[in-house]
C-alpha positions as CSV (number, residue, x, y, z in Angstrom):
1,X,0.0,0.0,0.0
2,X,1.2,3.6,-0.6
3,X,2.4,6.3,1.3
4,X,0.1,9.4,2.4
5,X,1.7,12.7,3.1
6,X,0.0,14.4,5.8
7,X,-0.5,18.0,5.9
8,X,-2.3,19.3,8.9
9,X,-4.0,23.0,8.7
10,X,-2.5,25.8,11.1
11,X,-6.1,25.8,12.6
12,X,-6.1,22.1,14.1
13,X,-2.6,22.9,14.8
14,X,-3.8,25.5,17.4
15,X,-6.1,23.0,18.0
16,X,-3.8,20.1,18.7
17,X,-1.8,22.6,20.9
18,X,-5.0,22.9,23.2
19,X,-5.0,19.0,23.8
20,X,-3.3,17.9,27.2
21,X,0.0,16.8,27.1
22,X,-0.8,13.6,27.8
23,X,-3.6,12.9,25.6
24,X,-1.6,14.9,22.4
25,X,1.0,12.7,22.0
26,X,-1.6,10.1,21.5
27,X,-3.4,12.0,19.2
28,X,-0.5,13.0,17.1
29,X,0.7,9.3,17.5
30,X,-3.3,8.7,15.6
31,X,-2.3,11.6,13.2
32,X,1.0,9.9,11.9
33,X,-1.0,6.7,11.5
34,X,-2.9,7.9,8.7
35,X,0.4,8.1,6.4
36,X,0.2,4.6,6.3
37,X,-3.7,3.3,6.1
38,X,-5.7,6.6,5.2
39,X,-8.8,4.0,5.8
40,X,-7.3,2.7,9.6
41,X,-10.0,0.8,11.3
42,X,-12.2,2.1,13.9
43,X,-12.6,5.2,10.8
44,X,-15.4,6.3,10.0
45,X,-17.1,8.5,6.6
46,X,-18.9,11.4,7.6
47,X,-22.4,11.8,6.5
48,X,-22.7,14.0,3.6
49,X,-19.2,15.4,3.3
50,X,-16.1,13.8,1.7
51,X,-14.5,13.8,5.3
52,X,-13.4,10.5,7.8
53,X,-13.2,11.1,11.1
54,X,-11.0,9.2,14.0
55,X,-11.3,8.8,17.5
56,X,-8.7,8.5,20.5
57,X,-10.2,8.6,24.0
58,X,-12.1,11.8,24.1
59,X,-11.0,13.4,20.8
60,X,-11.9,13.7,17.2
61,X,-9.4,14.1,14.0
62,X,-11.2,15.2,11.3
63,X,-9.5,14.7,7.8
64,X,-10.1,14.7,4.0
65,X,-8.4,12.3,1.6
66,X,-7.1,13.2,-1.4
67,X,-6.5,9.3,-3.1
68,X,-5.3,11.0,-6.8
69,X,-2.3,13.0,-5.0
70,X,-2.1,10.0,-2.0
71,X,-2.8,13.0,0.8
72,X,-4.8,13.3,4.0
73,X,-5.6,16.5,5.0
74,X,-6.4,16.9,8.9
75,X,-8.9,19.7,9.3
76,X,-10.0,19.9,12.7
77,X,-9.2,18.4,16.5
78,X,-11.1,18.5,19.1
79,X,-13.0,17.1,22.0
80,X,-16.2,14.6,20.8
81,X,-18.6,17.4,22.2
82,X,-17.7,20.2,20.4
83,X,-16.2,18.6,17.0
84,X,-19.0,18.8,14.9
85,X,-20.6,22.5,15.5
């Protein structure tokens, strides 16, 4: 299987940056994953947009793929009760 590049956008970087320590470097760890399986399992489509989202513990990642130019875009991070307003 290919390589993914993984660009993250200077807003979930804030984002990220908000995180615990504790619980970031488990969330990056998550992040760095999706290099190698985009599709990880435990990933899921979300309705009506061409976005996946993945959990770890409390936390969201929200990403885009891009399959023709192999990239996964994160978009946002944040906790599961405030990710999707």
């Amino acid at each position: 299987m290919a390589s993914y590049k993984v660009l993250i956008k200077p807003s979930a970087v804030k984002e990220l940056e908000a995180v615990s320590a504790k619980d970031r470097r488990k969330v990056a760890a998550k992040i760095r994953s999706l290099a190698a399986d985009s599709r990880p399992p435990g990933s899921e489509k979300l309705s009506g947009q061409e976005r996946y989202r993945l959990h770890q513990g409390d936390y969201r990642v929200v990403y885009a793929i891009d399959d023709a130019e192999q990239t996964v875009l994160v978009i946002k991070i944040g906790n599961r009760r405030d990710i999707y307003r």
